[in-house]
N, C-alpha and C positions, 0 to 999 in steps of 0.2 A: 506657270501654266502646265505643268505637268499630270496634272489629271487627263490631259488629252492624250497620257500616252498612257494611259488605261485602258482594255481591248474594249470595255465596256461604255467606253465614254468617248472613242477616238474616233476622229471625224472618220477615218483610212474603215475603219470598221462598220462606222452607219452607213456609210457610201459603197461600199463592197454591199453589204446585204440589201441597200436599197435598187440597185443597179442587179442584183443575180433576182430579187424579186421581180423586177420589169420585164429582165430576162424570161423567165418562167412566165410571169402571162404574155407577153407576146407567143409566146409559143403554143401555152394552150388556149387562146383566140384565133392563131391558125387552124388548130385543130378542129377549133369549132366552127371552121367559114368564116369567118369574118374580114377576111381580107379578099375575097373574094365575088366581083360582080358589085364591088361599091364604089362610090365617088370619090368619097374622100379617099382613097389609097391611090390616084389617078394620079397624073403628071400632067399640066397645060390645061387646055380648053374641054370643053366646055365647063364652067365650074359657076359657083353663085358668091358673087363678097358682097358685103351690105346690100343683097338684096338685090342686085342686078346680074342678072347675068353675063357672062364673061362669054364671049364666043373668037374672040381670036389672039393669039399669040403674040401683038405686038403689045395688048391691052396686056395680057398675063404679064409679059413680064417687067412691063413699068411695071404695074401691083408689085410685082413680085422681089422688084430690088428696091420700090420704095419702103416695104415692109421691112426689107433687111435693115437698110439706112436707119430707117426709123426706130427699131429693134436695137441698134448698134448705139445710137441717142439712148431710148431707153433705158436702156443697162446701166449706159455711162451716168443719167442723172440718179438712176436708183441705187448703185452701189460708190457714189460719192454723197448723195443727201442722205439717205437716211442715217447713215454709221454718225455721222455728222450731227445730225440731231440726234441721235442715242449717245457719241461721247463726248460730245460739245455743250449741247443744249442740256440734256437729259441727267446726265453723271455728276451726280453731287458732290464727286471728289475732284471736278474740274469746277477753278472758280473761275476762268477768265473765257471773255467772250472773241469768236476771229474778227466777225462783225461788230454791229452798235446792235442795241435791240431793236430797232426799227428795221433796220436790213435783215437779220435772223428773223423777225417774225415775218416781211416781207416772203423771205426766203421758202420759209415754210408752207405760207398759204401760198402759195405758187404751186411748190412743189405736190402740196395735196390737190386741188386742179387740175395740175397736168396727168398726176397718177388716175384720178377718175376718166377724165378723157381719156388717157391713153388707153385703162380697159376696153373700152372698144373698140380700139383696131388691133389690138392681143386679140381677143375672144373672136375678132370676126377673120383675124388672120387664121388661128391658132383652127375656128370651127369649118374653113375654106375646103381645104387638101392639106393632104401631107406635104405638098411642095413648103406653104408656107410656113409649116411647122416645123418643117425645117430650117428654112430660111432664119427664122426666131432662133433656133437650138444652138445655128451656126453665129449668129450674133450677137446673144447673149455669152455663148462662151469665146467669142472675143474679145471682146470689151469686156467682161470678168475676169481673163485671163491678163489684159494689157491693165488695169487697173490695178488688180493684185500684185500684178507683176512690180508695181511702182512702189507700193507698201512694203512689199519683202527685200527691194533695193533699197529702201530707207530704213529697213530694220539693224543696215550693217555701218549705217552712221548715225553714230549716238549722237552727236551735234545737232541733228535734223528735230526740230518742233512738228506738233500735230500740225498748228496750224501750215508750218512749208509742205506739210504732207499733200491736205488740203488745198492748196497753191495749187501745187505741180499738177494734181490730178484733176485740175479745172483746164 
């Protein structure tokens, strides 16, 4: 895997230039007003989620840690299923299955399901306030980071199977 230490191809290098671009428009969307005198850049109440209006602080922040919780789920099923079905299911240089086919394809139609449904409380978090968009930012990069974290601890025992990979991070 060493083409990832190519400047051109390294993650360190798409992530630096994607992060200094965001950089730069956030800053020239300040310049242009746009944080200013609007909703979404608010904190608490009053705000609108699926369409109802939100008026008091005890209602914000259930929403607002159930969106975390759920965000924290989130993650956890998308960055264990899908790598799953890309080098499980998918990689024709893996012949053996963790599951039987009935439970992998089980598994799958589930997980496509739950991905649809959940676009909607992403978009209705995500389109709320900044609060919740935060809330997302802060729970997606936990459970990314405690997940990963579990891969790069098995990277330094060669003993360890995909599928214990798999295991552990269920």
């Amino acid at each position: 895997m060493s083409h990832f230490l190519d400047k051109r191809t390294s993650p360190f290098t798409a992530i630096s230039i994607g992060t200094g671009y965001m950089v730069v428009m956030t800053i020239v969307l300040q310049l242009c007003g746009f944080y200013s005198n609007n909703s979404f850049f608010a904190w608490g109440p009053p705000l609108r989620f699926f369409g109802k209006d939100v008026t008091d602080n005890t209602t914000f922040y259930i929403l607002l840690f159930m969106l975390f919780f759920h965000q924290l789920i989130n993650n956890h099923v998308g960055t264990v299923v899908y790598p799953w079905m890309l080098n499980s299911i998918q990689d024709p240089k893996n012949k053996q299955l963790e599951y039987s086919k009935p439970v992998s394809l089980g598994v799958i139609f589930v997980y496509n399901l739950y991905s649809e449904i959940d676009v909607v409380f992403v978009i209705s978090g995500f389109t709320s306030q900044i609060s919740f968009f935060i809330v997302i930012i802060l729970a997606n990069s936990i459970m990314s980071m405690w997940i990963n974290n579990i891969y790069i601890n098995k990277k330094n025992d060669p003993e360890v199977t995909i599928g214990e990979i798999f295991q552990d991070a269920i």
